[in-house]
C-alpha positions in Angstrom: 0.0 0.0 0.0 1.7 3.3 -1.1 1.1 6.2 1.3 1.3 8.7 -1.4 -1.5 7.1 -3.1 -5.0 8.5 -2.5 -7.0 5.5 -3.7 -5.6 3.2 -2.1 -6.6 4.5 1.1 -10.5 4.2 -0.2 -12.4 1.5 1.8 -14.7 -0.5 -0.5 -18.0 0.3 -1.0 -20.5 -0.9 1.7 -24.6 -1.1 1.9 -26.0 1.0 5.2 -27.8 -1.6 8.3 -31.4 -2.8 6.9 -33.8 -1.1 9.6 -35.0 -4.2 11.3 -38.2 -5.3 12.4 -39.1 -2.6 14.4 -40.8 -0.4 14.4 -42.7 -1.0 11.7 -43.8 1.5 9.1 -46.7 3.2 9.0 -48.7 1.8 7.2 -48.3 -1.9 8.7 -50.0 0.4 12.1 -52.8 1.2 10.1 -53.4 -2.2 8.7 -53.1 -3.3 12.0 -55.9 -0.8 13.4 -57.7 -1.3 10.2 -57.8 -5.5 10.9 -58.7 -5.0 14.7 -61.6 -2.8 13.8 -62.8 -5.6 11.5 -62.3 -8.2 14.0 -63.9 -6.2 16.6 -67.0 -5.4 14.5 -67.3 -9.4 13.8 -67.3 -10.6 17.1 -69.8 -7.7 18.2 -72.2 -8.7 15.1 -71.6 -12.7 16.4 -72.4 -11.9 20.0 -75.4 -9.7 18.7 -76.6 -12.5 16.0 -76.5 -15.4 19.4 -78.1 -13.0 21.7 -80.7 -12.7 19.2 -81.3 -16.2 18.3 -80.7 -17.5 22.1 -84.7 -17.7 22.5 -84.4 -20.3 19.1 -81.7 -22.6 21.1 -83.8 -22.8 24.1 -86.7 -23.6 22.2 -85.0 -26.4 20.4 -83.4 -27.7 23.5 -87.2 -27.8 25.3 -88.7 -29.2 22.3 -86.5 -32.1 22.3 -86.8 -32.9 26.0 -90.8 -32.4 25.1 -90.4 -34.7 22.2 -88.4 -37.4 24.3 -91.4 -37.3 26.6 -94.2 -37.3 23.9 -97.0 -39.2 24.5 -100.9 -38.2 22.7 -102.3 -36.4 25.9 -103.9 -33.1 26.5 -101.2 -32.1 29.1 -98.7 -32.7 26.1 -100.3 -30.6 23.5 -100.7 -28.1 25.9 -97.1 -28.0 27.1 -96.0 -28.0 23.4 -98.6 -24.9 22.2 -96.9 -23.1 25.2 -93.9 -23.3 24.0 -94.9 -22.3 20.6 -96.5 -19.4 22.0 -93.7 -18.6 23.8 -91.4 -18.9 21.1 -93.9 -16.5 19.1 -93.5 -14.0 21.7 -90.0 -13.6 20.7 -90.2 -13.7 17.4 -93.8 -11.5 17.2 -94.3 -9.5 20.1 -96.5 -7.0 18.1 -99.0 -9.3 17.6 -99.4 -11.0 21.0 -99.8 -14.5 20.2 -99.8 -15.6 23.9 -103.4 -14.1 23.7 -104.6 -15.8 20.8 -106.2 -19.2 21.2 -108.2 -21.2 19.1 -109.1 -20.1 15.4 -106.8 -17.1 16.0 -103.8 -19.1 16.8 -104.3 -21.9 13.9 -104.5 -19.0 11.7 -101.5 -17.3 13.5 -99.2 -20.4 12.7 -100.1 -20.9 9.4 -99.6 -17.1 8.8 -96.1 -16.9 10.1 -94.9 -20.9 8.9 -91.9 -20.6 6.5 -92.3 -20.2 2.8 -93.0 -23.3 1.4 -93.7 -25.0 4.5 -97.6 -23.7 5.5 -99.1 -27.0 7.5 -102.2 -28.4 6.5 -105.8 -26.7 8.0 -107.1 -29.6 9.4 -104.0 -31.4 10.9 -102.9 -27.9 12.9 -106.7 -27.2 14.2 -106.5 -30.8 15.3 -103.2 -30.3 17.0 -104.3 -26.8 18.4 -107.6 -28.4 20.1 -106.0 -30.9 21.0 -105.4 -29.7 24.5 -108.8 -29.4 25.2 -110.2 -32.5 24.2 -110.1 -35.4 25.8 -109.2 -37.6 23.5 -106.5 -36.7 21.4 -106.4 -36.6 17.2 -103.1 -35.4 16.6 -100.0 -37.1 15.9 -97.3 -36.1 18.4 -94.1 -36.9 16.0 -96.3 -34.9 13.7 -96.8 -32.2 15.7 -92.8 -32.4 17.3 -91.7 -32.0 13.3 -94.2 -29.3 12.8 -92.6 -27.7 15.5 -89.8 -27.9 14.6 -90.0 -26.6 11.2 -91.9 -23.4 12.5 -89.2 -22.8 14.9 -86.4 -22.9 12.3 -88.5 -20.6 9.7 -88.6 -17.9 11.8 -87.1 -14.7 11.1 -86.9 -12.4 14.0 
């Protein structure tokens, strides 16, 4: 190496340190905000969507222990109309379908069945009297799938 030489005492050229992993740049921070937003708004709508639908599980859940225990009695058809009435009090509280009885409520049912779905006339008065009668018409694994149909078709 010769003193008197000026480029020999250039060092080589060499890149500057990357910037590493953090922080990060800005706009990774507002992708981040932007994704916990999202995220926060979708578990809000889930929570609201189960809250609103909780009246359907229960429903479900007592219908099955209702069905388990079905047996073609008045006491039956009457525990199984109050829990459609029930149900309907969820779904349609402007009409108050606990007060409806008879007529009123086999027209109530048929009215608010899913599309595609409305029950036959005779087969839902039969399982609407039902209660009061003593002797019983009705199918109750009719009436349990009836149910169960009506419950799903509702849009609340």
């Amino acid at each position: 190496m010769n003193p008197q030489d000026p480029l020999s005492q250039l060092r080589d050229i060499h890149l500057p340190a990357t910037g590493g992993f953090w922080p990060p740049a800005p706009g990774w921070w507002m992708l981040a905000v932007l994704l916990l937003v999202v995220l926060a708004l979708a578990v809000t709508a889930l929570l609201r969507r189960r809250r609103r639908n909780r009246w359907r599980r229960q429903a479900l859940i007592a219908l099955t222990e209702l069905e388990r225990k079905s047996e073609p009695t008045p006491a039956w058809f009457t525990s199984l109309n109050t829990l459609l009435k029930q149900a309907a009090r969820e779904c349609h509280p402007e009409s108050r379908p606990q007060a409806l009885s008879g007529h009123a409520w086999v027209e109530f049912l048929i009215a608010t069945s899913p599309e595609g779905q409305t029950p036959e006339r005779r087969w839902l008065e039969a399982l609407v009297h039902a209660a009061w009668q003593p002797t019983v018409q009705a199918d109750p694994g009719e009436a349990v799938r009836f149910a169960r149909r009506w419950l799903g078709g509702q849009k609340c």
